[in-house]
C-alpha positions in Angstrom: 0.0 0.0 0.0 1.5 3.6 -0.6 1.1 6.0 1.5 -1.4 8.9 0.4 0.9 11.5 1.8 4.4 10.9 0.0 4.9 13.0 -3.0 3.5 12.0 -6.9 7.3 12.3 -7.7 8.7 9.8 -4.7 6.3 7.7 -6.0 7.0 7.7 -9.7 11.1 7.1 -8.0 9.6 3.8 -6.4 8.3 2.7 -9.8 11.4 3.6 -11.3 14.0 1.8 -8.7 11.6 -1.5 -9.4 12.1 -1.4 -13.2 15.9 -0.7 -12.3 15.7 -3.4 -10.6 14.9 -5.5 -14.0 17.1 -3.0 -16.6 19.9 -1.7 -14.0 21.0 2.0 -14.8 18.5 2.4 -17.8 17.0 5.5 -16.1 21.1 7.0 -15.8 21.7 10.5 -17.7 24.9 9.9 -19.9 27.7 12.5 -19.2 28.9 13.2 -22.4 31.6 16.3 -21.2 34.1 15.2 -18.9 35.1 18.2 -17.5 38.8 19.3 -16.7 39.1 17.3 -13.9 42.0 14.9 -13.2 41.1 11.4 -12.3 43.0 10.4 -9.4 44.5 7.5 -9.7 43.0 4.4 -7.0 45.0 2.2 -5.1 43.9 -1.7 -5.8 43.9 -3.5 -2.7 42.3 -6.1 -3.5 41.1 -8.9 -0.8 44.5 -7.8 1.0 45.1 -4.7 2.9 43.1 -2.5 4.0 40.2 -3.6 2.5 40.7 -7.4 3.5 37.5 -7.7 5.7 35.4 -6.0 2.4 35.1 -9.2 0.7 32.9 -10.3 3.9 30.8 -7.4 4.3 30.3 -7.3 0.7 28.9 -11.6 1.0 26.4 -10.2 3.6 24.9 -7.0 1.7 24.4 -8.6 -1.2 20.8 -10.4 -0.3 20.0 -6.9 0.9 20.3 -5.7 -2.8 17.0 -6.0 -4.4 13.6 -4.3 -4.7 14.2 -0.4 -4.8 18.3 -0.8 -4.8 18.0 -3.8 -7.0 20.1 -2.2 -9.5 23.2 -2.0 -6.6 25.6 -4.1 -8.0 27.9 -5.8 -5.3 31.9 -5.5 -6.0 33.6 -7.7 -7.3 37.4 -6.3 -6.7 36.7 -4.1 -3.3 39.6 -1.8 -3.4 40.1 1.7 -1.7 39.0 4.4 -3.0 39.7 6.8 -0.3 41.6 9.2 -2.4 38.3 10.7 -4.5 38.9 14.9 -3.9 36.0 17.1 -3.9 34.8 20.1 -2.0 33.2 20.9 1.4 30.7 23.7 -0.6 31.6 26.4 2.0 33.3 28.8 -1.0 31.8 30.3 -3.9 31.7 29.0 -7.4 32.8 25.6 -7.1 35.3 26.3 -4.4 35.9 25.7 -0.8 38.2 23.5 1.4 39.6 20.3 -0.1 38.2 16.3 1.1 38.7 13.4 0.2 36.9 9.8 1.5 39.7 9.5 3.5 38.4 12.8 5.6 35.1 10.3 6.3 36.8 7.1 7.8 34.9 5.5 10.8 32.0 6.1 8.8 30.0 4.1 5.7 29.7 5.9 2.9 26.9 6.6 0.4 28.7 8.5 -2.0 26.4 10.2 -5.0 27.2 12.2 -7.9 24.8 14.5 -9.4 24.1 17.5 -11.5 21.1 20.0 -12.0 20.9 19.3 -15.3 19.8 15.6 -14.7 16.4 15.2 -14.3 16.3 11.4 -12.7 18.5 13.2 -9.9 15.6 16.1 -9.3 13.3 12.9 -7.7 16.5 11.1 -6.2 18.1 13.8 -4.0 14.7 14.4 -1.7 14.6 10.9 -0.8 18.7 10.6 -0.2 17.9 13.7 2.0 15.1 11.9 3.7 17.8 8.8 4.2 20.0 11.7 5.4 18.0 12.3 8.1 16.7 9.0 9.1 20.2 7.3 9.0 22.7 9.9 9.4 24.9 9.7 12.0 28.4 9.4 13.1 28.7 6.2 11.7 26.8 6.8 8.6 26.6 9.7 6.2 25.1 10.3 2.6 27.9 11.9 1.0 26.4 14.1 -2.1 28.3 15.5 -4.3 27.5 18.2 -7.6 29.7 18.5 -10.4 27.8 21.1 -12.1 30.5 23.0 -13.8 30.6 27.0 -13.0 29.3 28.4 -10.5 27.3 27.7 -7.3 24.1 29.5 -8.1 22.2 26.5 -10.0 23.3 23.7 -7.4 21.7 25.6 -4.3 19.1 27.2 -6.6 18.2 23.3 -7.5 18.8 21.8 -3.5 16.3 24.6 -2.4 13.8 24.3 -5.2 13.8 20.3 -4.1 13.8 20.8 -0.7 17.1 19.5 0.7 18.5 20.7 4.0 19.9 18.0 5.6 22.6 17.0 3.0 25.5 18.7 2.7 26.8 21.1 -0.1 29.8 18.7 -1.5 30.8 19.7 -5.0 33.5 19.1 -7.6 33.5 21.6 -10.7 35.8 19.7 -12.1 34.3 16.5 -12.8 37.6 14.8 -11.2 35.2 12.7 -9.1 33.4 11.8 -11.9 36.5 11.0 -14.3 37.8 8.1 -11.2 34.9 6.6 -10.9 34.4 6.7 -14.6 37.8 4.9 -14.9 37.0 2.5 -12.4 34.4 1.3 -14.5 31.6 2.4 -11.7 29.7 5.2 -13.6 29.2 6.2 -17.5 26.0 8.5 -16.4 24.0 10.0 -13.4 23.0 9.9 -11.2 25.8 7.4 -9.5 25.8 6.0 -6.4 28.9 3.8 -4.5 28.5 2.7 -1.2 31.6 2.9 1.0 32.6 0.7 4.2 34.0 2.7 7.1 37.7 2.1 5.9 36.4 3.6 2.6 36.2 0.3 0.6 33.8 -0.2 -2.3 30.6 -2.4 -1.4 29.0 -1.8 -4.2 27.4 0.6 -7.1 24.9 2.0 -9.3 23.8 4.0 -11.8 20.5 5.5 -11.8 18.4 6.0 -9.4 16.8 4.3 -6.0 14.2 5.2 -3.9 16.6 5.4 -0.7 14.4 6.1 2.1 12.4 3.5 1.0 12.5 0.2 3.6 14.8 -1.6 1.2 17.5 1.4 1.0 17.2 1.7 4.5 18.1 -1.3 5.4 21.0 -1.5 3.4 22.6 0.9 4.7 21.9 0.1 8.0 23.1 -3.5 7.9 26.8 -1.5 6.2 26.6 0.5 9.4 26.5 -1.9 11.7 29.1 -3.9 9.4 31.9 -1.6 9.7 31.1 -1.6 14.0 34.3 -2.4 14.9 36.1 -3.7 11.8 
């Protein structure tokens, strides 16, 4: 049953993380520029390392991966990838203090790129901010990040319009973020989403979009949570 008071377009995002869950990434917006970003280049752990205990967390999300974050594909070579740069948002056009996932360690990580001109990411960012606020903590944080190019007047014009507050205003005008993942194999289009154990090891990844404050987004990232107590 839905419920009567959730938004029309949450509820077109619920049908559309279902049929992801059939055609995975269909609903993704191609990037077509790359931007002037660098792509950092990723360590490859592997199942050794620092991202040894991955392979085990990785065995026990993967049931967790279906309905609305059906499309969430598990990985199948965890590796760091700690060293993706962006910005904290607190400067103007596209500027601000440097991070990296490394900044975020002790905590799992739902990493998403998207742009204002991407209109699956218009429906997705309410409900990541909703999964924000339900799940956020200091164990857990949804880690959004633009890469409009320019400056910042479109991305906060566009997290207003949509009604985001709790999420924080991460950005990269360079597309860098993009680029890595891009060379990693883990996005050709947005929105993209990698989830991110608390030693910043990839779980797993999507493109498109989910319905994340939906019960099955929710309890995937809960179960990562509680998966990186103490690892």
């Amino acid at each position: 049953m839905t419920d009567p008071g959730k938004p029309r377009s949450a509820l077109r995002l619920v049908a559309l993380a279902a049929l992801l869950g059939l055609i995975a990434g269909a609903a993704a917006v191609y990037v077509r520029q790359s931007g002037s970003g660098n792509a950092p280049e990723i360590a490859s752990a592997g199942a050794s390392g620092q991202c040894a205990a991955a392979s085990g967390k990785i065995a026990s999300l993967t049931p967790l991966m279906k309905g609305q974050v059906a499309a969430m594909a598990p990985a199948d070579r965890p590796r760091p990838l700690e060293d993706l740069t962006f910005k904290d948002g607190t400067g103007k056009d596209g500027t601000g203090k440097d991070l990296t996932l490394a900044d975020f360690k002790g905590r799992t990580v739902l990493l998403n790129l998207w742009a204002t001109w991407c209109v699956p990411c218009r429906e997705e960012m309410p409900a990541l901010d909703r999964l924000e606020k339900a799940e956020g903590s200091d164990r857990f944080e949804v880690v959004a990040v633009n890469i409009d190019t320019g400056s910042d007047e479109k991305p906060k014009a566009f997290l207003s319009e949509t009604g985001v507050a709790a999420l924080k205003p991460y950005r990269d005008a360079s597309m860098g973020v993009f680029n890595a993942l891009k060379k990693e194999g883990l996005a050709f289009g947005l929105p993209v989403t990698v989830l991110l154990d608390d030693k910043g090891c990839l779980l797993s990844a999507m493109n498109g979009p989910a319905a994340w404050d939906g019960d099955e987004g929710r309890a995937l990232v809960r179960a990562a949570a509680a998966a990186g107590t103490g690892s």
